[in-house]
VEXDRENGU-478606 format. One record per residue (C-alpha): residue in one letter; x, y, z; residue number from 1. Coordinates in Angstrom, 2 decimals. Layout:
<nodes>
["A" [X Y Z] NUM]
...
</nodes>
This chain:
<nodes>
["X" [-22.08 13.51 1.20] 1]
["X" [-20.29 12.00 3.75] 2]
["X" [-21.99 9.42 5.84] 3]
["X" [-20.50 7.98 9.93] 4]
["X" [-22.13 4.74 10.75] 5]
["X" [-22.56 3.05 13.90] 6]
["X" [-21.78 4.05 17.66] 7]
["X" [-17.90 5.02 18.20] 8]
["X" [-16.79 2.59 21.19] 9]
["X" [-13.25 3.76 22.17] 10]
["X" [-11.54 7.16 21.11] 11]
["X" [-8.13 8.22 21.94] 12]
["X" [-6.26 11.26 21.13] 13]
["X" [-2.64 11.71 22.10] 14]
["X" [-1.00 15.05 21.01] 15]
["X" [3.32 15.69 21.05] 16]
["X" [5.86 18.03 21.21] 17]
["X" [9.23 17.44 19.54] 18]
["X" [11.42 15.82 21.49] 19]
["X" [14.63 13.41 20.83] 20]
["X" [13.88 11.09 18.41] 21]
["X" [14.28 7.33 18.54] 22]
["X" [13.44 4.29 15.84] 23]
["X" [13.23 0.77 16.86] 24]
["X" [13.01 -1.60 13.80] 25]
["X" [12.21 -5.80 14.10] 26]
["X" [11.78 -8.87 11.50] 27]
["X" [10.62 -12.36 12.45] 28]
["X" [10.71 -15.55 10.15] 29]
["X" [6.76 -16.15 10.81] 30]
["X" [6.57 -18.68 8.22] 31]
["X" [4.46 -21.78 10.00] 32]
["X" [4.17 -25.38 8.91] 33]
["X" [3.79 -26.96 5.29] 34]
["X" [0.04 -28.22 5.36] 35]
["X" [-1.53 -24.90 6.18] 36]
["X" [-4.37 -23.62 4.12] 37]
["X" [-2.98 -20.59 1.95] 38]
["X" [-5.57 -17.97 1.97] 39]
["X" [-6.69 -15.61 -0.82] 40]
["X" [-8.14 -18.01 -3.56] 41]
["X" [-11.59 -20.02 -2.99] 42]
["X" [-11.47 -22.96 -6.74] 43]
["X" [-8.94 -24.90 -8.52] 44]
["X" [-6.53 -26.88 -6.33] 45]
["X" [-7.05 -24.53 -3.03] 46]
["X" [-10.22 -25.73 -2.56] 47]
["X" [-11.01 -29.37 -2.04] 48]
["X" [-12.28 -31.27 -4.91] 49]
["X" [-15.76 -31.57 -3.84] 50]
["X" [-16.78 -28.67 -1.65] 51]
["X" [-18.48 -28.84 0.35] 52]
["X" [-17.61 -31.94 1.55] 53]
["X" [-15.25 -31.51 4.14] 54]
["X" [-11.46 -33.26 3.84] 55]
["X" [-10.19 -32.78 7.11] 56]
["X" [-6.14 -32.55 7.48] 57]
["X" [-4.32 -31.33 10.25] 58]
["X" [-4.58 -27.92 9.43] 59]
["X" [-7.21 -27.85 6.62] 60]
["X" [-11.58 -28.56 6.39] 61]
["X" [-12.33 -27.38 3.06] 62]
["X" [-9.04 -25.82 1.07] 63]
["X" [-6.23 -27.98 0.61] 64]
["X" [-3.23 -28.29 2.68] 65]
["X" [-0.16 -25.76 1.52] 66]
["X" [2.87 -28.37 -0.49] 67]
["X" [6.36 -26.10 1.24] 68]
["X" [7.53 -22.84 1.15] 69]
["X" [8.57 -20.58 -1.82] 70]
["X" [9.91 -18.33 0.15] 71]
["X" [9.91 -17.04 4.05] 72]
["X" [6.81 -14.97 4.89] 73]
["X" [8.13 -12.64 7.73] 74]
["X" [6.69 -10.13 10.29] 75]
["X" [8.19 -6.72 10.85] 76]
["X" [7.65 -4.00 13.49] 77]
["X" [8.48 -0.43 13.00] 78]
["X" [8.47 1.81 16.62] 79]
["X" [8.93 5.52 15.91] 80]
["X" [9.09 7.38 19.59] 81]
["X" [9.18 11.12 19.88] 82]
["X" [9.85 11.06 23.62] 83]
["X" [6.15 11.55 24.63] 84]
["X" [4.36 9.78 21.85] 85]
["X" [5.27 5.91 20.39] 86]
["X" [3.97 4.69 17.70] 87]
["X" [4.38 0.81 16.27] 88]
["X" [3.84 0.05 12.90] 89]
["X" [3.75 -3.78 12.09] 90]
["X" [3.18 -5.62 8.38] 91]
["X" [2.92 -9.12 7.85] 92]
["X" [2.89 -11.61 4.95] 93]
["X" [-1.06 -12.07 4.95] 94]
["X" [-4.03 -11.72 2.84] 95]
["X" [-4.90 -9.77 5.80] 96]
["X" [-4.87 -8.25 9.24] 97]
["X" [-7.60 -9.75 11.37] 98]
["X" [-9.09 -8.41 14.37] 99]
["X" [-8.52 -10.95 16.84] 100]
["X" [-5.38 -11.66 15.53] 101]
["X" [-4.51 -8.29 16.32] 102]
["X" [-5.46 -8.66 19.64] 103]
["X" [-4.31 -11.53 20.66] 104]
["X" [-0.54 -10.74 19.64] 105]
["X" [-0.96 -7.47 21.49] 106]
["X" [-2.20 -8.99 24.46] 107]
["X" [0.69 -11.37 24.42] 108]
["X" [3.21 -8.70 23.86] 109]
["X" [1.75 -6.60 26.66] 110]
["X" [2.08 -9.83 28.69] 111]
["X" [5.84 -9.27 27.91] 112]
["X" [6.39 -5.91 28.96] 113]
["X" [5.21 -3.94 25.70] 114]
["X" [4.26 -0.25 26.80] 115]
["X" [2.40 1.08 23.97] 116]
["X" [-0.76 1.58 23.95] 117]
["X" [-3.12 -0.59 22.08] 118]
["X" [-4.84 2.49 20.25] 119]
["X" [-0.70 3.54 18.32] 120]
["X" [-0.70 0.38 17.00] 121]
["X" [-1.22 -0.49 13.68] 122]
["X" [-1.24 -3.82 11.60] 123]
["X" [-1.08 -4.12 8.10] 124]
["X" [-1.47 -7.29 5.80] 125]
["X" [0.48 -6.83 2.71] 126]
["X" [-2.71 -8.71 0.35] 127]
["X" [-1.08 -11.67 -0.77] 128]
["X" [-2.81 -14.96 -1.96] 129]
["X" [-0.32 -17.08 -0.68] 130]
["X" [0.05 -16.10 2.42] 131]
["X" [-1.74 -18.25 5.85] 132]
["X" [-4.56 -19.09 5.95] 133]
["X" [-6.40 -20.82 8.97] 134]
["X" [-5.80 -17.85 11.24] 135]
["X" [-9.24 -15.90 11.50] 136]
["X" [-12.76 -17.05 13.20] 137]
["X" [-14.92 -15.14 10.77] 138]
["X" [-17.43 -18.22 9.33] 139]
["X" [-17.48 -16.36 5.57] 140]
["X" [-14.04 -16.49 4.88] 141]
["X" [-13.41 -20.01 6.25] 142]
["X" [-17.28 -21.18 4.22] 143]
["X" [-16.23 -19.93 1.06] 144]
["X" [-13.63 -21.12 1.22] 145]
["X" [-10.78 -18.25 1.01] 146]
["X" [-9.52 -18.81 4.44] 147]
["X" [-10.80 -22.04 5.65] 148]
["X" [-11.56 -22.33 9.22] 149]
["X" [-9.70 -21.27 12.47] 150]
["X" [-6.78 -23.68 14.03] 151]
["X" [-6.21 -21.74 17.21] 152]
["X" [-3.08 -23.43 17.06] 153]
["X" [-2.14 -21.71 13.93] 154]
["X" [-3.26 -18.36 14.44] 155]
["X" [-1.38 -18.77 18.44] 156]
["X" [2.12 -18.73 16.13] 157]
["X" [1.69 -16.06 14.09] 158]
["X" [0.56 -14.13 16.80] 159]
["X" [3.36 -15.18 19.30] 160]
["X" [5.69 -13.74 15.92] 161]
["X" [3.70 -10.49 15.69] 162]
["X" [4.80 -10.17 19.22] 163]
["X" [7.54 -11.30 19.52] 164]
["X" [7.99 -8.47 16.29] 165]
["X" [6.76 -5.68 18.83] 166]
["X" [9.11 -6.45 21.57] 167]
["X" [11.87 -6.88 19.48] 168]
["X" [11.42 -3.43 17.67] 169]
["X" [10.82 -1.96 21.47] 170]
["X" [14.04 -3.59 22.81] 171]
["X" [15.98 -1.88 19.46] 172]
["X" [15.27 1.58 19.89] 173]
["X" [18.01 3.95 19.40] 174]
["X" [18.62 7.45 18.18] 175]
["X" [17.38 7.92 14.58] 176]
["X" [15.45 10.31 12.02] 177]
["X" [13.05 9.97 9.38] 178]
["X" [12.09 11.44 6.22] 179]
["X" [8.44 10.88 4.20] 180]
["X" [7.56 11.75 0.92] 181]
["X" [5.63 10.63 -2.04] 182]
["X" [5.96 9.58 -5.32] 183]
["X" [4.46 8.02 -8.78] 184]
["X" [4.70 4.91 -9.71] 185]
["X" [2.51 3.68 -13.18] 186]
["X" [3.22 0.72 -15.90] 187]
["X" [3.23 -1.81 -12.79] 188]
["X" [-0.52 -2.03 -12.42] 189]
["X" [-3.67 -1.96 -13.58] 190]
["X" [-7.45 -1.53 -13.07] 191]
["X" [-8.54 -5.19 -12.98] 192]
["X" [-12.48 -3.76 -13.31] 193]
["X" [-11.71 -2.59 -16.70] 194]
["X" [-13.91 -4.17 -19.19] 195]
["X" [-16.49 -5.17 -16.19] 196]
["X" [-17.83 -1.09 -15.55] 197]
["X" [-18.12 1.15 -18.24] 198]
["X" [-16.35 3.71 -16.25] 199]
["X" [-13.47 2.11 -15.59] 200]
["X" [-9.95 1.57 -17.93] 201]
["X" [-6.93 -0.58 -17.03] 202]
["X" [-5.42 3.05 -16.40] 203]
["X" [-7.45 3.70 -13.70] 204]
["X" [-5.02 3.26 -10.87] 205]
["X" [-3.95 4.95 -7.65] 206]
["X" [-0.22 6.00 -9.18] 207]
["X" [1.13 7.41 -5.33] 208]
["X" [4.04 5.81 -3.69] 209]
["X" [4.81 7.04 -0.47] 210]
["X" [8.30 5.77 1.21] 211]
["X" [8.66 6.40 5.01] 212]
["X" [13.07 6.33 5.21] 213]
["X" [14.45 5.67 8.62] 214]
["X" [18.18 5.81 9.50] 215]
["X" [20.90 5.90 12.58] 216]
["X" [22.31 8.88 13.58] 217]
["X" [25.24 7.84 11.14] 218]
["X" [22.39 8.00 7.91] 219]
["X" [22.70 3.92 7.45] 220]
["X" [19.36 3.11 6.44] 221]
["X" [17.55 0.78 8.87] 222]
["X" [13.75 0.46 7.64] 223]
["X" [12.25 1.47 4.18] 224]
["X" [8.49 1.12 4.09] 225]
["X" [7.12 1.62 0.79] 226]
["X" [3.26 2.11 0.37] 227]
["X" [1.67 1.43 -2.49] 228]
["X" [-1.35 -0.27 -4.02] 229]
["X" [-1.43 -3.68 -5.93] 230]
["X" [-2.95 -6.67 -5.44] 231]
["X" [-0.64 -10.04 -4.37] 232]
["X" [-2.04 -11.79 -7.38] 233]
["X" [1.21 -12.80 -9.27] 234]
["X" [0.52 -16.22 -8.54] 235]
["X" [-2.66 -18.33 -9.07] 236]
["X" [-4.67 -20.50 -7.46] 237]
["X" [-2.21 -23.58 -8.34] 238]
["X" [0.10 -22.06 -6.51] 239]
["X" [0.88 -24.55 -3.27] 240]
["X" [3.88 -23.32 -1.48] 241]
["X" [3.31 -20.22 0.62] 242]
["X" [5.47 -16.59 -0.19] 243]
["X" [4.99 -13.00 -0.53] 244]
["X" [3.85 -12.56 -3.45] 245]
["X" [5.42 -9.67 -5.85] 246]
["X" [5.21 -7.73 -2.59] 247]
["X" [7.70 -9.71 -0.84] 248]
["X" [9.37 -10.07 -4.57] 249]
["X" [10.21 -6.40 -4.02] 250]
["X" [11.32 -6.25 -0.27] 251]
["X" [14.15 -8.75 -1.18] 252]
["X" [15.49 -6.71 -4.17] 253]
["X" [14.78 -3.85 -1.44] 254]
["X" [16.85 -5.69 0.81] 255]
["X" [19.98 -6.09 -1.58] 256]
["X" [19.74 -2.16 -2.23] 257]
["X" [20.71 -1.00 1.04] 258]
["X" [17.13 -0.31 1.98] 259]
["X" [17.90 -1.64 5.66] 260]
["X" [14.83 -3.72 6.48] 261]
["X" [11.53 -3.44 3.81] 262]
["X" [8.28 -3.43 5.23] 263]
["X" [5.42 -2.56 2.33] 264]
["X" [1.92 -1.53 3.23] 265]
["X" [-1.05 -1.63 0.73] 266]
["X" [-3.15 0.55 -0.03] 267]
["X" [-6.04 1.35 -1.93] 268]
["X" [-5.88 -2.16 -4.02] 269]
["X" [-9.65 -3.71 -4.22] 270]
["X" [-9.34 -3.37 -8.09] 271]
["X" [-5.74 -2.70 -8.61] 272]
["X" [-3.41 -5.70 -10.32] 273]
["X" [0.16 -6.43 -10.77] 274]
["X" [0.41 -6.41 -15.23] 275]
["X" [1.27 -9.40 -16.46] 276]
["X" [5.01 -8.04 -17.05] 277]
["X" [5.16 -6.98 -14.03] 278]
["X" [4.78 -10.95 -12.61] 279]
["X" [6.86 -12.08 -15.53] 280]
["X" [9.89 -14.43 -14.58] 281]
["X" [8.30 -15.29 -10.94] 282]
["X" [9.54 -15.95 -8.89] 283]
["X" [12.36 -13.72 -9.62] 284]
["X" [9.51 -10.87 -11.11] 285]
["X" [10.20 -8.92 -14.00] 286]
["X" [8.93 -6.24 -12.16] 287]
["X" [10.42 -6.42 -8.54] 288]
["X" [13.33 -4.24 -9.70] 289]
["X" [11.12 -1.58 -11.52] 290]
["X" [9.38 -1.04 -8.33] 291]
["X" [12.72 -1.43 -6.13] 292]
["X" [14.03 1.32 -7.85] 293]
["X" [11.62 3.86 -7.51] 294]
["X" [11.14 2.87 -4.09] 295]
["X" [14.99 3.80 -3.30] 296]
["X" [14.82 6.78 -5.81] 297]
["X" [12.28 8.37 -3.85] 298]
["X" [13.71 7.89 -0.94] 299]
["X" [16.81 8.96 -1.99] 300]
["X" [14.72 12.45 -2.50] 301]
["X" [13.98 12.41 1.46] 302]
["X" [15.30 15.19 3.77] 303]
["X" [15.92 13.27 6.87] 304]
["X" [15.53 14.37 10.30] 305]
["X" [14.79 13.86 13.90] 306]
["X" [12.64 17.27 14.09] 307]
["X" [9.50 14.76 14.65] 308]
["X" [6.09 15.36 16.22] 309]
["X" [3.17 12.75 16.16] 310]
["X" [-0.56 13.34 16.80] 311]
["X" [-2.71 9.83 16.89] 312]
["X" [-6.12 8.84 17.02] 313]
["X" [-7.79 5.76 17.29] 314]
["X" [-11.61 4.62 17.27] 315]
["X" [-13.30 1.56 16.85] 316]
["X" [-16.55 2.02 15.45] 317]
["X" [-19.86 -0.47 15.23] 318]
["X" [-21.27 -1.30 11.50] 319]
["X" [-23.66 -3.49 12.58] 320]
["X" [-24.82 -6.66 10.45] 321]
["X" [-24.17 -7.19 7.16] 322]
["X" [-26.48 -5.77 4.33] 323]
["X" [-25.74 -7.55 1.49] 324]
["X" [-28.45 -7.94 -1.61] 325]
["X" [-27.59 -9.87 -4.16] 326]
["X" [-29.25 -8.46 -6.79] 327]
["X" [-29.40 -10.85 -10.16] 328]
["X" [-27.73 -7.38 -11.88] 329]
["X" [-24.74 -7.62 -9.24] 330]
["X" [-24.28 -11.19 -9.06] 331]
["X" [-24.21 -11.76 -13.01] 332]
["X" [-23.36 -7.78 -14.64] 333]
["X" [-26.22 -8.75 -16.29] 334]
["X" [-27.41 -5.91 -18.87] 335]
["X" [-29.40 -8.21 -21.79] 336]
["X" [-31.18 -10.64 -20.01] 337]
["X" [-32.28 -13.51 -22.92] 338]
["X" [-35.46 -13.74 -24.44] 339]
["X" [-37.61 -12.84 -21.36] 340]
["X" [-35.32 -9.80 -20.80] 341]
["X" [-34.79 -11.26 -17.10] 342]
["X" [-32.66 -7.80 -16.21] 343]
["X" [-35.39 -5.37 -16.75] 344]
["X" [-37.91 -7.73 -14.79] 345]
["X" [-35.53 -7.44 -11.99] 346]
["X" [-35.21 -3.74 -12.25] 347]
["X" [-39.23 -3.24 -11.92] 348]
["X" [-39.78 -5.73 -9.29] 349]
["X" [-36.33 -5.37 -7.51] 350]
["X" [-34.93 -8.65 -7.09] 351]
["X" [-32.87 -8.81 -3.76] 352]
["X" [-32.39 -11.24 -1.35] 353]
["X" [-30.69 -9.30 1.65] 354]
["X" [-28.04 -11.14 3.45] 355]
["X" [-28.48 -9.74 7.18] 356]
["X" [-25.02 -11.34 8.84] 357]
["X" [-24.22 -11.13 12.10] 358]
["X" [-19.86 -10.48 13.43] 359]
["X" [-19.42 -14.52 13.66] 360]
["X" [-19.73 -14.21 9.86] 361]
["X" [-17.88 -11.11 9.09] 362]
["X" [-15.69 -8.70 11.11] 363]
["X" [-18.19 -5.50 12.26] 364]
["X" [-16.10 -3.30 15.01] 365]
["X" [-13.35 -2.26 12.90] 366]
["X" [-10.39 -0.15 14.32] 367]
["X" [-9.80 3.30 12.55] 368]
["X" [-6.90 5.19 13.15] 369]
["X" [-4.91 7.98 11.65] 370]
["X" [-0.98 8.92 12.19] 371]
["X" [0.20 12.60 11.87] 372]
["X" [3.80 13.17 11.54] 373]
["X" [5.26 16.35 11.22] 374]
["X" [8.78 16.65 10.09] 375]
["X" [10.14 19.66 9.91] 376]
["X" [7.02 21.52 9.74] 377]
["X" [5.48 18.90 6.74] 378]
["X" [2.47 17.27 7.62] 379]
["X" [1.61 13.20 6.79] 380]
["X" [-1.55 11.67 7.38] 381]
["X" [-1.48 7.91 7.82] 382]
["X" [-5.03 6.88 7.60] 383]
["X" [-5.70 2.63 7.93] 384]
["X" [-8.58 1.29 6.12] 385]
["X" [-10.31 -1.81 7.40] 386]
["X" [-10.24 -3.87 4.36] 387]
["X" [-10.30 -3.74 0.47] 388]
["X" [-10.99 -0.13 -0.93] 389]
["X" [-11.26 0.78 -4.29] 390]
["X" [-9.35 3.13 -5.79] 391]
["X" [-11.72 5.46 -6.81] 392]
["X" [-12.59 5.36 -2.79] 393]
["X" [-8.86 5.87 -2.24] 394]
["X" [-8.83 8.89 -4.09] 395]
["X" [-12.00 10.23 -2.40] 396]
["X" [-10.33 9.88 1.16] 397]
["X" [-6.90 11.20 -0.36] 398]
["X" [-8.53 14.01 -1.39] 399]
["X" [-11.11 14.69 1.47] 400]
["X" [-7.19 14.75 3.86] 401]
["X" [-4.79 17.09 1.50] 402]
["X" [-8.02 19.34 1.90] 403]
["X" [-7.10 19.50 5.95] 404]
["X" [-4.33 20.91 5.15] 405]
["X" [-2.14 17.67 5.07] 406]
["X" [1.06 17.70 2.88] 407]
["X" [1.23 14.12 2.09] 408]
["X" [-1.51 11.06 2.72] 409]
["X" [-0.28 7.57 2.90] 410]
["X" [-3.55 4.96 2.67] 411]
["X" [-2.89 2.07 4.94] 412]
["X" [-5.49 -0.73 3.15] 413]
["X" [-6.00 -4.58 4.93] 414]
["X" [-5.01 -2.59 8.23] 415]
["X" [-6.12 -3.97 12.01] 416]
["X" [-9.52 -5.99 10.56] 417]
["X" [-10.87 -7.34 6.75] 418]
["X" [-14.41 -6.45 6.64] 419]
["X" [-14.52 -7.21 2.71] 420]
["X" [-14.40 -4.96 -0.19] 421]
["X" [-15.21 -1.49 -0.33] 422]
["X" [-16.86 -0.54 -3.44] 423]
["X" [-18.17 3.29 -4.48] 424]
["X" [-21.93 3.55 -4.85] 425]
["X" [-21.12 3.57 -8.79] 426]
["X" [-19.36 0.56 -8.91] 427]
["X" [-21.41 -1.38 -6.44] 428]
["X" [-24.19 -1.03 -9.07] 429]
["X" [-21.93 -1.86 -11.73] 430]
["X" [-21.89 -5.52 -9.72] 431]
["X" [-19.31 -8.24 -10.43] 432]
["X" [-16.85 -9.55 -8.03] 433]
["X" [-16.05 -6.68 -5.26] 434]
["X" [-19.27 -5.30 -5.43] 435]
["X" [-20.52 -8.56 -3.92] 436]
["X" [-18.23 -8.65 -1.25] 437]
["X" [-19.19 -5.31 -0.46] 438]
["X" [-21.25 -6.57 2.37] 439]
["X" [-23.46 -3.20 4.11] 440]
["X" [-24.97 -2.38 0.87] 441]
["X" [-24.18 0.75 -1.58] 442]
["X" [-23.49 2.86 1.11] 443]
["X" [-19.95 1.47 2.45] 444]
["X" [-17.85 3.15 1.13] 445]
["X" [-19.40 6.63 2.40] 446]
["X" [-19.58 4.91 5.57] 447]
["X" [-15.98 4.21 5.29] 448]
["X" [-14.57 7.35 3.69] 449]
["X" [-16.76 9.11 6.89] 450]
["X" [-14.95 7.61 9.36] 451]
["X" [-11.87 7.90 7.91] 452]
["X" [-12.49 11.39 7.46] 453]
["X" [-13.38 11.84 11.31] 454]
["X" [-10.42 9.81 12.49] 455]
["X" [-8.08 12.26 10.58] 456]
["X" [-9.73 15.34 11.72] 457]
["X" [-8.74 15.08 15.36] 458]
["X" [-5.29 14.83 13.95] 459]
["X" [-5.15 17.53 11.36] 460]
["X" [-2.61 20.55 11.07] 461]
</nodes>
């Protein structure tokens, strides 16, 4: 059953016709200053030696400041315009895409002259752990410590680049077409849950890779976005010097294969990992190439064209506080117990202790919104997801949209706010890690495959 939670705030529905196409493509250097906090991991040398005592830095309370810079960590905007409709597509180099973040780089690139509306917008944090950190208000991120706590100053320059992104994109349209299709992709990743729920085996991933091609009206590629789900986990918690991850591994091989400008959005990744060959050789990743090539294989299956309608929807919905018991069964996967059999006691006398948080803890008003682009009479849903689904949720949502009638669904994961994980009733009793950052209880991920679902109805075929 599917279950809608919370009042819907804002809803907006904007229906096309075909009309000349144009494609307006953007990338910013958004890499900011050695010494900020790189987000993703909360232990080892990210977090300071004896949390929670504070050791304030310039940029940095309770993680430790970043060492340099393994690579750039960009920014890049994606505008597709119909002639009635625009849409603007933006992915950065973060462990995610926060709320006010969002907003605040809109509202600055609106300040600048940036005509589309607020509700076609979607931004996308590619998931990796070595990305900025410092950059979001929410008190359980920065507590833990996986984010540590805002510098306005910080978050201000990423923003300003996530504009500055926008405008650029805006100020680069020109006559184009696109193509969408999608693929498989396995021997990259696996199910990191495997060995924690009994239902689960490292082959238990979410195989699809979709690949939105753009080119000129001469067919040189300009933008390839690939969409896929893995986690940015290549490199550890030692890791000091802020990149991409095997995401951004990819976009630079990408990049050298005449992809014109790679932008990747995740997907359904809360328990999907890059294999250990796949993160072989970092930084040069054994398995950059592997996933390179398929990339440009299936896009070199694309029909291009410029035949393009667009339906969007947008709504921003209210969960409420947090409802998150921690259960002695979740927080441990405990199944024996010891000698007073602890487990069962817990069972019979339901040991919870309900964590009731309120939105200066945790993001609550997420943005949903779903993309329909027809090409040539094909229909792709591009639904974003407000944080960390599993993939067995993935495939749930997948499923509930081909049943509309859609031809292909792209899952757009870590997209326009992070609310947490979002575990499956199964595996939120299962417990363990993502089940206890699935904060509104065992119902979340109905709540979130329900909206999902809605938002993608009032752009179906």
């Amino acid at each position: 059953m599917l279950v809608l939670t919370g009042a819907v705030f804002t809803v907006s529905l904007l229906v096309t016709c075909v009309s000349a196409l144009k494609v307006g493509v953007a990338k910013v250097d958004a890499t900011l200053p050695v010494g900020v906090p790189l987000a993703g991991y909360n232990y080892a040398q990210r977090r300071v030696p004896h949390w929670p005592i504070v050791q304030e830095t310039k940029y940095t309370t309770w993680m430790m400041p970043s060492k340099g810079h393994l690579d750039p960590t960009w920014v890049k905007a994606l505008i597709i315009d119909t002639g009635d409709t625009q849409s603007c597509f933006v992915t950065l180099d973060a462990i995610g895409s926060d709320g006010t973040l969002v907003q605040l780089a809109y509202n600055m690139a609106a300040a600048e002259g940036f005509k589309i509306p607020f509700e076609n917008v979607a931004i996308f944090g590619s998931h990796t752990h070595s990305g900025p950190g410092a950059i979001t208000p929410e008190m359980l991120w920065a507590v833990a410590p996986a984010m540590d706590l805002l510098v306005p100053e910080i978050q201000t320059m990423l923003a300003t680049s996530i504009a500055n992104a926008m405008l650029q994109a805006a100020a680069n349209l020109q006559d184009g077409s696109v193509g969408i299709g999608i693929s498989q992709l396995k021997g990259v990743t696996e199910n990191r849950r495997a060995g924690v729920s009994p239902y689960l085996s490292k082959d238990d991933i979410d195989p699809n890779l979709g690949v939105i091609a753009v080119d000129d009206v001469d067919g040189k590629p300009l933008v390839t976005v690939w969409n896929y789900a893995i986690h940015g986990t290549c490199w550890g918690p030692d890791q000091m010097l802020s990149n991409g991850d095997i995401m951004g591994g990819v976009n630079g091989v990408l990049e050298t294969m005449n992809s014109g400008v790679a932008m990747f959005i995740n997907g359904d990744a809360g328990d999907i990992a890059p294999t250990d060959d796949t993160c072989s050789g970092m930084p040069q990743y054994s398995g950059a190439p592997v996933i390179a090539k398929a990339v440009m294989s299936a896009r070199s299956d694309l029909k291009m064209s410029q035949n393009v309608s667009m339906k969007v929807a947008s709504q921003v919905v209210s969960f409420g506080e947090t409802n998150g018991n921690l259960t002695l069964a979740r927080v441990e996967n405990c199944t024996k117990g010891g000698p007073i059999d602890i487990c069962s006691l817990c069972r019979v006398l339901d040991c919870d202790v309900n964590l009731h948080l309120n939105e200066a803890w945790v993001e609550q008003n997420p943005k949903f919104g779903a993309f329909a682009i027809n090409i040539d009479g094909v229909n792709t849903a591009l639904v974003t997801i407000p944080g960390e689904a599993l993939s067995d949720l993935g495939t749930e949502i997948r499923n509930d949209l081909m049943q509309m009638k859609f031809n292909n669904v792209l899952l757009g994961g870590y997209s326009n706010n992070h609310m947490g994980y979002f575990a499956t009733t199964r595996e939120y009793d299962v417990g363990d890690y993502e089940s206890l950052l699935t904060f509104w209880g065992s119902h979340t991920a109905n709540w979130i495959r329900g909206n999902c679902t809605s938002i993608a109805q009032q752009v179906a075929p």
